[in-house]
C-alpha positions as CSV (number, residue, x, y, z in Angstrom):
1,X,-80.6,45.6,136.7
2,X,-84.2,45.5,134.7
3,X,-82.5,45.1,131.9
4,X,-83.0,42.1,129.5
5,X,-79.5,41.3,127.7
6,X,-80.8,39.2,125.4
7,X,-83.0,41.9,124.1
8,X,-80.7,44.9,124.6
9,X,-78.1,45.9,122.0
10,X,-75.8,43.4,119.7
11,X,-74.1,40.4,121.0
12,X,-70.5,40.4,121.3
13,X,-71.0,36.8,119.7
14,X,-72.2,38.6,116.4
15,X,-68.6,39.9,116.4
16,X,-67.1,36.6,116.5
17,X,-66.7,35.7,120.3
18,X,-67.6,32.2,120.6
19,X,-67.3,32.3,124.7
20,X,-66.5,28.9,124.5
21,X,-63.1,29.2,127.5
22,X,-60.9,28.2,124.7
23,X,-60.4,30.6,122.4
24,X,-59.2,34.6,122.3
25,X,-62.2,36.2,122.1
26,X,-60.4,39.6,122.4
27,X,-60.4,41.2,118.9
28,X,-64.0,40.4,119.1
29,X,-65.1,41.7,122.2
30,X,-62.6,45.2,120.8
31,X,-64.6,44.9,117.7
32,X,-68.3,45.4,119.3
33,X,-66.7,47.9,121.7
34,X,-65.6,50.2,118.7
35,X,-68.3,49.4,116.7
36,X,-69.9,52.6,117.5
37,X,-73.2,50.8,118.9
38,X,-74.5,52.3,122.2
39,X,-75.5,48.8,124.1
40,X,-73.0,45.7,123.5
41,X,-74.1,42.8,125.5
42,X,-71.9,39.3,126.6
43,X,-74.5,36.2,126.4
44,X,-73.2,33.3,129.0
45,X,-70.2,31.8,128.0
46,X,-66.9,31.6,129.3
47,X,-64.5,34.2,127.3
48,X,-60.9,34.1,126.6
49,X,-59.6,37.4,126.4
50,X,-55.9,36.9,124.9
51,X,-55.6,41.1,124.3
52,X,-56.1,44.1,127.6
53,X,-59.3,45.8,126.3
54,X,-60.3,49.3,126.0
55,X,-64.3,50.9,126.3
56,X,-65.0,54.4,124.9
57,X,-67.1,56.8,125.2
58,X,-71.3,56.3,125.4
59,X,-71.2,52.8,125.4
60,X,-73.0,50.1,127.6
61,X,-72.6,46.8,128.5
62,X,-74.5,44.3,129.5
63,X,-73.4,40.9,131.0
64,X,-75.2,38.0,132.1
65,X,-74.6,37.2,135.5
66,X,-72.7,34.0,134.7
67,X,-71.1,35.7,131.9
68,X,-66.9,35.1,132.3
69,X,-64.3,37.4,130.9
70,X,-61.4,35.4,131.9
71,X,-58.0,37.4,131.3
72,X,-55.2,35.0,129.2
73,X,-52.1,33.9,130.3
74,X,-49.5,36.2,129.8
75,X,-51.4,39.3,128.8
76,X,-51.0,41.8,130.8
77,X,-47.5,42.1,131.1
78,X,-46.5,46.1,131.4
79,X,-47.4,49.4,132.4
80,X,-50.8,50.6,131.4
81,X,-52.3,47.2,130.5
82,X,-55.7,45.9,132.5
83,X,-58.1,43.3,131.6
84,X,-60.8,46.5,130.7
85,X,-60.3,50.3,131.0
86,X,-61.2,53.5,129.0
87,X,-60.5,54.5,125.6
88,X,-59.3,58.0,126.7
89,X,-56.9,58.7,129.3
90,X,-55.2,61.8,128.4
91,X,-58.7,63.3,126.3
92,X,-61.6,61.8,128.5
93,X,-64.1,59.7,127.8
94,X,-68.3,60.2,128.8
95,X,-71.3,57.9,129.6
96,X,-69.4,54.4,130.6
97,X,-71.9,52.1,132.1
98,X,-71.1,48.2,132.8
99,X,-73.7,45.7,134.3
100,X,-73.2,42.3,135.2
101,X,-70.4,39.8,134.0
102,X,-67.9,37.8,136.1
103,X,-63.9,39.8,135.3
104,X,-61.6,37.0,136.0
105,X,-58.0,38.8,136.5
106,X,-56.1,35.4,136.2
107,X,-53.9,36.5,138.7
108,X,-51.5,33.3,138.7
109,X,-50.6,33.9,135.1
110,X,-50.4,37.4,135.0
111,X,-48.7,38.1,138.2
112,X,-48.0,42.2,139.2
113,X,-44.5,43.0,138.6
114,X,-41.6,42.0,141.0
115,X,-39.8,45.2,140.9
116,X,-42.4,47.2,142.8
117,X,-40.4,50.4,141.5
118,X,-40.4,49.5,138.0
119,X,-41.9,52.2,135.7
120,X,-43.1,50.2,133.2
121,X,-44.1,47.0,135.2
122,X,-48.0,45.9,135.2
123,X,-49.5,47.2,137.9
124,X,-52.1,44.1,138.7
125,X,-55.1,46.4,138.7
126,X,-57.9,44.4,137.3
127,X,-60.1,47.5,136.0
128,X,-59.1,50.7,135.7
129,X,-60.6,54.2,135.1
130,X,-59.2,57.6,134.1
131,X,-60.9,60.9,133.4
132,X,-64.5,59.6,132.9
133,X,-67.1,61.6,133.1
134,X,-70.6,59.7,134.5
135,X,-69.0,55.9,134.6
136,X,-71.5,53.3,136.4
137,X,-70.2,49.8,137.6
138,X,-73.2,47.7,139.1
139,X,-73.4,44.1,139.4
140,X,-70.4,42.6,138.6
141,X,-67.9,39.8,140.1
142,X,-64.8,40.6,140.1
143,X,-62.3,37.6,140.7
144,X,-58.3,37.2,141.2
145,X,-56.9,40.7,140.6
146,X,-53.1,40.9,140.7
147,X,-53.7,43.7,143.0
148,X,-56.7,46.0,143.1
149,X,-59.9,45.2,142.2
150,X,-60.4,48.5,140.4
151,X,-58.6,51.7,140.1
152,X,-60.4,55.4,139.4
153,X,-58.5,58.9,138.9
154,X,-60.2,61.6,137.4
155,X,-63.5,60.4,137.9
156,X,-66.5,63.2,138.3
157,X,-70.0,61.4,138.7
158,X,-69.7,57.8,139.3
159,X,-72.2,54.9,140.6
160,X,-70.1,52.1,141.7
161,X,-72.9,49.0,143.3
162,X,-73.7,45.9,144.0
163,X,-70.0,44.5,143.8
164,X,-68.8,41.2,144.9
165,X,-65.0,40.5,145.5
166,X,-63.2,37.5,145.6
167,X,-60.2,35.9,145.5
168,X,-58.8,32.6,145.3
169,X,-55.7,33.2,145.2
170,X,-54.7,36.4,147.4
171,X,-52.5,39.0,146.6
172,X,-50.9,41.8,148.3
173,X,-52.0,45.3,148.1
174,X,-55.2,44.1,146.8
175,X,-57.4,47.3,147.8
176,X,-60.9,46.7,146.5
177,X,-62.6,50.4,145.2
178,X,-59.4,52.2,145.0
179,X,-60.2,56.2,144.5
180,X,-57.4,58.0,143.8
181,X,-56.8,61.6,142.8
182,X,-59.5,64.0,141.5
183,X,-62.6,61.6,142.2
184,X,-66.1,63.7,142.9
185,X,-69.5,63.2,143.3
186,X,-70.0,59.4,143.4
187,X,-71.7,56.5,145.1
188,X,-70.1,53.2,146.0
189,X,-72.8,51.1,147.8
190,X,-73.1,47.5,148.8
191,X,-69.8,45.9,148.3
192,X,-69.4,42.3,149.3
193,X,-66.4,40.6,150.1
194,X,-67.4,36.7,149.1
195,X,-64.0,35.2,149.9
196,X,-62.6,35.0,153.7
197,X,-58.9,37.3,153.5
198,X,-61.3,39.9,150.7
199,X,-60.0,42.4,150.0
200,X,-55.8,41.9,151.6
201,X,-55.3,45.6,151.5
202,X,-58.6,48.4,151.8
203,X,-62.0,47.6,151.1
204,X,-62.5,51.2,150.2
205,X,-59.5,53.4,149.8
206,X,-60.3,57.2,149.3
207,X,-56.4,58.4,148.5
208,X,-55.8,62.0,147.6
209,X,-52.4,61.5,148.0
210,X,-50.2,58.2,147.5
211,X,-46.8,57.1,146.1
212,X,-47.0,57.4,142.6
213,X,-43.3,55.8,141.8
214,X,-44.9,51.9,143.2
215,X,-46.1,49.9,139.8
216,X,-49.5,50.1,141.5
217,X,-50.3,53.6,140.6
218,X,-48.7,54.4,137.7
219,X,-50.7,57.2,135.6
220,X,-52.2,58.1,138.9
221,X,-52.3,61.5,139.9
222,X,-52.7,63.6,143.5
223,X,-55.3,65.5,144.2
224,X,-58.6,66.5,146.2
225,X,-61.8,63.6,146.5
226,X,-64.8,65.0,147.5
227,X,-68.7,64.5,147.4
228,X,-68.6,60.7,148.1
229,X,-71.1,58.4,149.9
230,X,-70.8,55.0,150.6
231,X,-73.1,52.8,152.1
232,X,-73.1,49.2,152.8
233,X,-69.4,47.4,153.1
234,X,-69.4,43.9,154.8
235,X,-66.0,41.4,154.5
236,X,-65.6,38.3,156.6
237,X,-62.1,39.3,156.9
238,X,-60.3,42.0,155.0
239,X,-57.4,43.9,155.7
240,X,-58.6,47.2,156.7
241,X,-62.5,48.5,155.6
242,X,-62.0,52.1,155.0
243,X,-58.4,54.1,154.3
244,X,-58.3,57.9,154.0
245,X,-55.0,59.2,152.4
246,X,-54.4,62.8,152.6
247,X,-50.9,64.4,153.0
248,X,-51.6,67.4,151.4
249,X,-55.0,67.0,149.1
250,X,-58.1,67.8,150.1
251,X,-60.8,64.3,150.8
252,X,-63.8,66.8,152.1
253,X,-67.6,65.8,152.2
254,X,-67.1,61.8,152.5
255,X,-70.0,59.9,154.0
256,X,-69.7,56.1,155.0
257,X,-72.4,53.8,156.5
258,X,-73.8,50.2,157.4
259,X,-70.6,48.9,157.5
260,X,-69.9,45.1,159.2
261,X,-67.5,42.6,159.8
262,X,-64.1,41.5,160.1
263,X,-60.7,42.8,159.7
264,X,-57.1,41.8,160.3
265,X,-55.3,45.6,160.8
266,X,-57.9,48.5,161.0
267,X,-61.6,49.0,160.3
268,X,-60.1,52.7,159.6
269,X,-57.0,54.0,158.3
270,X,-55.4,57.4,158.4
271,X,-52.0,56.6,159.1
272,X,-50.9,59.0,156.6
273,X,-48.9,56.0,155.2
274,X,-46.8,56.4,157.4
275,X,-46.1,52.7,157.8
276,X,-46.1,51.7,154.8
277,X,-43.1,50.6,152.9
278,X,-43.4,53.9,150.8
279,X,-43.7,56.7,153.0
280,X,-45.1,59.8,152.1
281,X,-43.7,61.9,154.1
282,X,-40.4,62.4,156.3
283,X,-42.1,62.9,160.1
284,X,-38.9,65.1,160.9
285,X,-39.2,67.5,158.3
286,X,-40.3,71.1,159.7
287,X,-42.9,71.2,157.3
288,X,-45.0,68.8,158.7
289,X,-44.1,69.6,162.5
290,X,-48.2,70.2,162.8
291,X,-48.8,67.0,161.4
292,X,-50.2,65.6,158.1
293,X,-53.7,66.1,155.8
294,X,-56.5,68.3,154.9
295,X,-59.5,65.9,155.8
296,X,-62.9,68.0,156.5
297,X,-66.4,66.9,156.9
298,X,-66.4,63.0,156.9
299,X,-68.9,60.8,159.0
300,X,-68.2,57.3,159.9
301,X,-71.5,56.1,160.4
302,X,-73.6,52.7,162.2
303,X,-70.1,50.7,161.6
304,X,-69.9,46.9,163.9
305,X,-66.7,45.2,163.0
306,X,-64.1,43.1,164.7
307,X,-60.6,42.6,164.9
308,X,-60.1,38.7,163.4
309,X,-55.9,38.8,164.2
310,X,-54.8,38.7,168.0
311,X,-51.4,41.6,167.3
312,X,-51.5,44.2,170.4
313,X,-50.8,46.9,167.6
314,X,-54.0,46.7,166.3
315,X,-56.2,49.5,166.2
316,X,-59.7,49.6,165.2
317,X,-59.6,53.7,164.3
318,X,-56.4,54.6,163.8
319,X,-56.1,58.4,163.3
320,X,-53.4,59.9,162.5
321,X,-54.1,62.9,159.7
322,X,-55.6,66.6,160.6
323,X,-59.0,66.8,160.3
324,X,-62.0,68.9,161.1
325,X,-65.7,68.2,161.7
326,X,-64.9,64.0,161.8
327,X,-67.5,62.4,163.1
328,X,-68.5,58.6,163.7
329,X,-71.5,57.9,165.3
330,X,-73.3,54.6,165.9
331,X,-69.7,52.4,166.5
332,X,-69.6,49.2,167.8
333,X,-66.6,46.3,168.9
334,X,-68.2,43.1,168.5
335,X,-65.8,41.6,171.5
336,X,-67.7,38.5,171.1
337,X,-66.2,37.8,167.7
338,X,-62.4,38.5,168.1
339,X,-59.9,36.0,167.8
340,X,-58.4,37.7,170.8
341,X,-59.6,40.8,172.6
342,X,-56.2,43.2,172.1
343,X,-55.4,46.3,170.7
344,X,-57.1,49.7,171.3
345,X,-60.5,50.8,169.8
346,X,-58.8,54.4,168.8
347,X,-55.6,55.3,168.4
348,X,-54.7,59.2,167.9
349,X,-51.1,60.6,167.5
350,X,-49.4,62.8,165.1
351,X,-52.2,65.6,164.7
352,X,-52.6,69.4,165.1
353,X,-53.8,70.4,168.4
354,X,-57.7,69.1,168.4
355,X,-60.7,69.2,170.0
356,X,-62.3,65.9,170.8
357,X,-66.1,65.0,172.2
358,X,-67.5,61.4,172.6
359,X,-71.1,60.4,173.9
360,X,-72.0,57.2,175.1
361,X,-68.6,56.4,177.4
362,X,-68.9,53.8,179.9
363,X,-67.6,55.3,183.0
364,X,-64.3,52.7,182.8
365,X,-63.7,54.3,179.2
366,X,-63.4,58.2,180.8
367,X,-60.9,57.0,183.3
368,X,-58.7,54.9,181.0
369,X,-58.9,58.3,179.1
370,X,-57.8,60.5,182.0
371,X,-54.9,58.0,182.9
372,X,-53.2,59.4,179.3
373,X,-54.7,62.8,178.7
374,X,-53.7,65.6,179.9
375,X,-56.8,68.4,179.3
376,X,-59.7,65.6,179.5
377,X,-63.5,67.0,181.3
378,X,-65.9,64.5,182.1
379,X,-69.7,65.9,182.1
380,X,-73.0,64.6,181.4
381,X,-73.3,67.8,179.5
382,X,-76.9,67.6,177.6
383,X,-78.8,70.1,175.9
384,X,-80.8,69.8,172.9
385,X,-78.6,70.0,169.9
386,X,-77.3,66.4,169.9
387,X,-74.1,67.8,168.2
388,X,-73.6,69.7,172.3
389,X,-74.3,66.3,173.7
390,X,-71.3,64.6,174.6
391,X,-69.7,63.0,178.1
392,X,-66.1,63.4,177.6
393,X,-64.0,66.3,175.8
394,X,-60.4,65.9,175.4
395,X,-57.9,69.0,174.5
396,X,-55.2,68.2,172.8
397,X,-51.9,70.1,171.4
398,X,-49.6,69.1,169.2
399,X,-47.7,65.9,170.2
400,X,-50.4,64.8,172.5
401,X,-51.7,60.8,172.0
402,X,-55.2,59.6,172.7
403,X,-56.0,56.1,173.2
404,X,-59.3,54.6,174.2
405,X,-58.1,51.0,175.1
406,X,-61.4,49.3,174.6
407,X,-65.4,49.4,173.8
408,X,-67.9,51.3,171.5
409,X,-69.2,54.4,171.7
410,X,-72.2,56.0,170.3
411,X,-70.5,59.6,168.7
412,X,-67.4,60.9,168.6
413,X,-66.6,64.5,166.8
414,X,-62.8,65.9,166.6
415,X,-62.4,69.4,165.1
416,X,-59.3,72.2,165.2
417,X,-58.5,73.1,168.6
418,X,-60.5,76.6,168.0
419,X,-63.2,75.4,166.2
């Protein structure tokens, strides 16, 4: 940020706020942020913040790096309360930028509610964001969230960057940049996990579709995610990095790169939720006989991760939503780092019938493969479209699982069975 705070805009502490850890600062920092002014900026200080607050439209703010906004005991309490979202849920809100500052959720004293099915409980999101048009998060720490770190729906043109995560006191479902329905065009780029067990749910999770009954997602909505590129994830130990929810919504045109570390379940996740104490959908209904998702054009780029749990049910990619034209390329299983070399590398069930192609098998990967596929053809096919390239294409119908039990590889591609 080449921004100066101390010469940009009017001080929060001109409103009142003395930052001084002690006192509620909160009808000052409201008071700047409906002042009308078009910079507000948070000196160092530790703040107090004893009310949720609320940002509107064209209006920036800029924090010092050190700057605290710690959330008080006992504030957020009930359903649509969070330590800072938008003005404008229902109408919208424009031009949101936020730089710097340390957003403390307090977690211990503002715990998510114990009736996960309450419809007015708190949900533990720590920021939130609905129907924002152009909304930039960059440089911030955010600290303790009751659950997610942040929470988007209806977001079109967003710059989320240069986020650190931690926790000190973990919570469950504790997803870090969670997108949820009718998210487009953004960029969420260099994310930092600073805390060992960061994030303990998804680093990223892009869900289209989700249960929107769990306290977690109240005022969420379904619907498609598209134009997204994220670059730059590393956690010492996370849950999973990357979740793609689709049951029925479209996620299309998601790119993900320069991603590295560890995890304790998955470094991807398209289990459709089907695992999840909420399931989405009922596997023996007719209507999803074909499987689950509309996922199209994704890449999985340049990702080296390992598993830091020793459970035999892990899986590195587990796959388990339709899809066309998914690609990773450039993936690597950093044995050398596992707590214990188990579970599979890629794990693919419950889909349509599907076309896949890897390059760069090791010959002891294509005949783990033939032991459990049924339509598998080895080659050392080459010609010179590097999308043709591939050593191994697997066939599969509907029903059919594919499990490659170990190792990297440098590209795989699955499309529809006639694509």
């Amino acid at each position: 940020m080449n921004i100066n705070i101390f010469q940009s805009g009017k001080s929060v502490k001109e409103f009142g706020a003395l930052g001084d850890g002690i006192t509620n600062d909160a009808v000052a920092f409201q008071k700047a942020f409906d002042s009308g002014l078009p910079v507000i900026s948070i000196p160092f200080g530790k703040y107090l913040i004893g009310a949720p607050l609320k940002i509107g439209s064209d209006t920036t703010i800029l924090a010092h790096k050190r700057a605290e906004i710690v959330l008080g005991d006992k504030v957020c309490t009930k359903r649509g309360e969070f330590l800072l979202t938008n003005q404008n849920h229902d109408t919208g809100d424009k031009n949101i930028s936020i730089y710097g500052g340390i957003w403390n959720g307090n977690n211990l004293q503002n715990p998510k509610c114990a009736d996960l099915f309450d419809s007015n409980g708190y949900s533990g999101a720590l920021l939130c964001f609905m129907n924002v048009k152009n909304l930039t998060l960059s440089g911030l720490t955010l600290l303790d969230p009751a659950a997610y770190f942040t929470r988007f729906c209806e977001i079109d043109g967003f710059l989320i960057e240069n986020i650190s995560l931690c926790a000190f006191n973990i919570r469950p479902n504790n997803d870090g940049i969670h997108l949820g329905g009718f998210c487009q065009n953004g960029i969420v780029r260099n994310i930092t996990a600073v805390t060992p067990g960061t994030p303990n749910d998804d680093m990223i999770a892009i869900n289209a579709d989700d249960s929107l009954v769990r306290v977690e997602n109240l005022d969420m909505k379904c619907g498609f995610i598209r134009n997204i590129y994220v670059d730059n994830l590393y956690a010492e130990k996370c849950h999973s990095f990357v979740r793609l929810l689709s049951i029925d919504s479209e996620i299309s045109n998601i790119s993900v790169n320069h991603v590295r570390g560890g995890f304790t379940v998955m470094a991807v996740n398209m289990d459709a939720a089907r695992y999840c104490r909420t399931p989405l959908v009922d596997p023996s209904s007719a209507r999803y006989v074909e499987g689950v998702g509309s996922i199209e054009n994704v890449t999985i780029n340049d990702m080296q991760v390992y598993c830091t749990s020793a459970g035999e049910n892990t899986s590195y990619l587990r796959l388990e939503s339709n899809m066309s034209n998914f690609k990773l390329t450039g993936f690597k299983r950093l044995w050398e780092l596992e707590a214990k070399p188990s579970g599979s590398t890629m794990f693919l069930q419950n889909v349509r019938a599907s076309k896949l192609r890897f390059a760069g098998l090791c010959d002891l990967q294509t005949e783990s493969l033939a032991k459990t596929c049924k339509d598998l053809s080895v080659s050392q096919y080459v010609t010179d479209t590097e999308e043709e390239n591939y050593c191994a294409e697997i066939k599969t119908t509907v029903g059919d699982k594919v499990i490659l039990p170990n190792g990297g590889f440098d590209r795989l591609v699955i499309y529809g069975r006639d694509e």
